[in-house]
N, C-alpha and C positions, 0 to 999 in steps of 0.2 A: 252793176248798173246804178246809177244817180239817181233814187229818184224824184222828184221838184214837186215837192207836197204842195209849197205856195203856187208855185204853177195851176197846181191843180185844185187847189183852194179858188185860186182864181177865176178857173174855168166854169168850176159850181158855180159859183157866186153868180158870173154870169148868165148861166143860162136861167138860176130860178129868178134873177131881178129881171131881167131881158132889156137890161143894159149897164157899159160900162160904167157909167158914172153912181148907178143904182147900186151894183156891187163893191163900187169905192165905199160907199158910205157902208153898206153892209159890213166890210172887213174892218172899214177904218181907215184906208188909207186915200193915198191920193189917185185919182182917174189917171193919171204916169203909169204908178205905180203896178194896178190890174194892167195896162197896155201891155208893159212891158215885162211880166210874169208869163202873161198869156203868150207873145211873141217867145219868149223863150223854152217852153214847153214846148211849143207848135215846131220849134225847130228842132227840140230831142225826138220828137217822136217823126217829123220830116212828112207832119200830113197839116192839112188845117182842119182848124177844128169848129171855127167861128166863120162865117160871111159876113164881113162889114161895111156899112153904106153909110152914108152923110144923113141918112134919117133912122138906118134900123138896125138892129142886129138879126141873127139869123145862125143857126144851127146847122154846120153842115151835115151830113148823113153820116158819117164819121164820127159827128162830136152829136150827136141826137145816141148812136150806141154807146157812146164810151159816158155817156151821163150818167147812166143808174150803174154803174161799176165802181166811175171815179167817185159820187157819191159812198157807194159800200166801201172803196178803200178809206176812206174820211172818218167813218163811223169806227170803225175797226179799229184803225189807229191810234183816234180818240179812246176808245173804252182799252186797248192795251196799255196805252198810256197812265188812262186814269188808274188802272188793277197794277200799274208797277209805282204808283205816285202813294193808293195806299197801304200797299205792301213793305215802304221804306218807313211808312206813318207805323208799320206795326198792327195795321185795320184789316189784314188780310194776308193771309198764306199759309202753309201746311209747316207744322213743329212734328218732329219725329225727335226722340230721347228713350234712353235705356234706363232700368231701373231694379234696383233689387226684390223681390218679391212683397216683402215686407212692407217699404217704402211706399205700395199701392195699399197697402191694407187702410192704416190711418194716416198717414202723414200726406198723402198727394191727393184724397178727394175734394177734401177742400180749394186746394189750391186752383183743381182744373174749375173749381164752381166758380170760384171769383173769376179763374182768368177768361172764362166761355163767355161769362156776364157783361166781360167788358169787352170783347173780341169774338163776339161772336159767328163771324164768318171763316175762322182758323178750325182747321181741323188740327188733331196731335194722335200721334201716333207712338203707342209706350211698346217697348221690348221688355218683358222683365226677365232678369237675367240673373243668373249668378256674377256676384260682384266679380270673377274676373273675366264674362263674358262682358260685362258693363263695358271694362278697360277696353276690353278688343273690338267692341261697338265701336265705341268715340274713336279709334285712334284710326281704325280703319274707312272712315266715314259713314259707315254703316246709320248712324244716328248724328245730331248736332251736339247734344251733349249727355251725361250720363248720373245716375246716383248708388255709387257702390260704397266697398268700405273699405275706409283708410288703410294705406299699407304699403309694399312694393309694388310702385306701376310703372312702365316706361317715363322714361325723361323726354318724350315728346309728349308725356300729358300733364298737364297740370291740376291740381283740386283744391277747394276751398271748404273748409270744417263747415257741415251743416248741423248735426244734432248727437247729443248721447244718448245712445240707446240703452238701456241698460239689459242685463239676464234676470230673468224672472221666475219660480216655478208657477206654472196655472195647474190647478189640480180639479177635479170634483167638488163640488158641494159635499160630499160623503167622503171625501176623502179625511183621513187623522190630522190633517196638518192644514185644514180649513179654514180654523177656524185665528190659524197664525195672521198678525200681520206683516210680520219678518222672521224669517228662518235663514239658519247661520249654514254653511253648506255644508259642513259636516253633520250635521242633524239629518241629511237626505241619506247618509250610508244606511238606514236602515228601511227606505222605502226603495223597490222597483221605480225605475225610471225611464224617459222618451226621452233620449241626449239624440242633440246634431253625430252624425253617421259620420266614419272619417272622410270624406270625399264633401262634405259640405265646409265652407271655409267659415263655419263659426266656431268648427271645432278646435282648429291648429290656435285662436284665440281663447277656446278655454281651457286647452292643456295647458297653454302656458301661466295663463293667469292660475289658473287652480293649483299646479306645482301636483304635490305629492296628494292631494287632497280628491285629485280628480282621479286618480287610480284606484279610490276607494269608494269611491260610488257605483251603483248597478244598473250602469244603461241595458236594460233588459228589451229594450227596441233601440234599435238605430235607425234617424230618418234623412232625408236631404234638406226637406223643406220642413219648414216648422207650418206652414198651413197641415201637412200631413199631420204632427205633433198635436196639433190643437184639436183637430178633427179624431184622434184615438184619444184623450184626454175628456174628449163630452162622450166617447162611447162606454166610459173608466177602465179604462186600458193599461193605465197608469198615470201620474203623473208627466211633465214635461216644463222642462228647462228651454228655453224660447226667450229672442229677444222681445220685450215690452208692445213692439210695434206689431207683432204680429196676431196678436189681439184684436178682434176688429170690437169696439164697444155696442153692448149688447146685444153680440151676437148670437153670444152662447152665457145667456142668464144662469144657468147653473153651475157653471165656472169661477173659480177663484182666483185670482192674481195677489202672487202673494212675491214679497222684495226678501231677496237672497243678499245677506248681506259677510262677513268675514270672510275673504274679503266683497263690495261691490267689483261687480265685473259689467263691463258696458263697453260698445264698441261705435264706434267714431262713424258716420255716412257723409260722405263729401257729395260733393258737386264738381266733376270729372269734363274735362274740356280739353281738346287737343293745343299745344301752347301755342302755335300759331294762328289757332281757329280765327276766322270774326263771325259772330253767328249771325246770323239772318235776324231782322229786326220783328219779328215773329217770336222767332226763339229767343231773342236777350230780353223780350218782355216777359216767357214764361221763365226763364233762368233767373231775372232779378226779383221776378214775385217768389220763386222758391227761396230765395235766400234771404228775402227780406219774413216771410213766414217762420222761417228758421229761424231767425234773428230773436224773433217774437215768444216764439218757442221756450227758445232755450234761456229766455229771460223769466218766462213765467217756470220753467223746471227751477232753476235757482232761487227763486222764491220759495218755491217749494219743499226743498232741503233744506233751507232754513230755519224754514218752519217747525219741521220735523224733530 
């Protein structure tokens, strides 16, 4: 079905001005113009709707009911309109995205606070996942887009470098290597340790990186998540090797972060998009503010090391 908005623009117009020439000037146009909108509606719908005289206009009993409808469709239209005008503006709609565990700790509160600030009528909705549930979020549509870590994903997705994370051990306040502010990773063979579990994929990243070095440490717990890791570490359970992010700052005050160094071992987090995707202008605003914080990021860690 067609349906003749202007038509029916026209027909409002008329009946609140209670005449045609009143509702010319209302819409804007010319007294032709309302004649013959009105005349063409009247004959989609094949009733009349107007009574008209050489002095008055008048409502037929047909168009007296269809007034407070066509009105409601008018209003309607309007406000769908305006909610898809600022939804291309980026002023409004729902972001749904996948994310590594971690990635919520310190790195993404920030980011939702600025972007709520500026957008505040968006809701977002985070999956956190293991980075290869991230991949099969994004690729499946499950979410718009994703922050896992670099590596083998399908060639229908694409990623773009966000930050380096680096491995860390956090230990106690009481712990013998506290009071370190770098320890070499063979210095840990002689403490109990909380290492990533093999089913956690930060592991298959530190066997390789550590070589022969990582068969000689005592992961005396195995966990998935390093929040688990951090949380047996404030109970002094042991030690634990954790990337950087999973720290949340001052959370846990009597915690130490201390840099693992011979070799540094650090692991890459991208920003995960299906390669055909085009996001939703909701989403390209919260995906360009993460990468531009990244951006930010990783300029002030390089100052950082330099320093050092």
């Amino acid at each position: 079905m067609k349906i003749d908005i202007l038509g029916i623009q026209a027909f409002v117009a008329i009946a609140d001005e209670g005449s045609f020439q009143a509702a010319a000037g209302a819409l804007n146009v010319t007294q032709t113009a309302i004649t013959q909108r009105l005349r063409k509606l009247e004959e989609f719908l094949g009733v009349a709707l107007v009574e008209r005289t050489t002095r008055s206009v008048a409502l037929t009993t047909i168009g007296r009911d269809f007034v407070p409808r066509a009105r409601r469709l008018l209003v309607e239209l309007a406000d769908s309109l305006l909610e898809i005008r600022e939804t291309g503006k980026a002023e409004r709609g729902d972001v749904s995205m996948a994310c590594v565990p971690t990635a919520g700790v310190q790195f993404l509160p920030r980011i939702m606070q600025a972007y709520s600030a500026k957008h505040p009528h968006n809701r977002i909705k985070i999956l956190d996942h293991s980075s290869s549930a991230v991949a099969h979020a994004v690729l499946h549509r499950e979410v718009e887009f994703g922050i896992g870590m670099a590596g083998a994903h399908s060639p229908e997705l694409t990623s773009v470098p966000l930050i380096e994370d680096e491995y860390v051990l956090v230990c106690h306040a009481s712990h013998p290597l506290a009071g370190r502010r770098r320890v070499a990773w063979r210095q840990l063979q002689a403490h109990p340790l909380i290492f990533a579990g093999q089913a956690s994929e930060n592991r298959p990243l530190l066997d390789v990186a550590l070589g022969a070095a990582a068969a000689s440490l005592q992961p005396f717990y195995e966990v998935q998540r390093s929040s688990t890791a951090v949380g047996l570490v404030a109970e002094r359970v042991a030690a634990a090797v954790v990337p950087r992010l999973a720290l949340q700052k001052g959370a846990y005050p009597a915690l130490k972060t201390i840099e693992l160094v011979e070799p540094r071992v650090s692991r890459t987090l991208v920003l995960m998009t299906r390669r055909t995707a085009r996001l939703s202008p909701a989403a390209q605003a919260l995906y360009d503010l993460i990468a531009a914080q990244a951006s930010h990021q990783s300029g002030q860690s390089g100052q950082s090391r330099q320093s050092r």
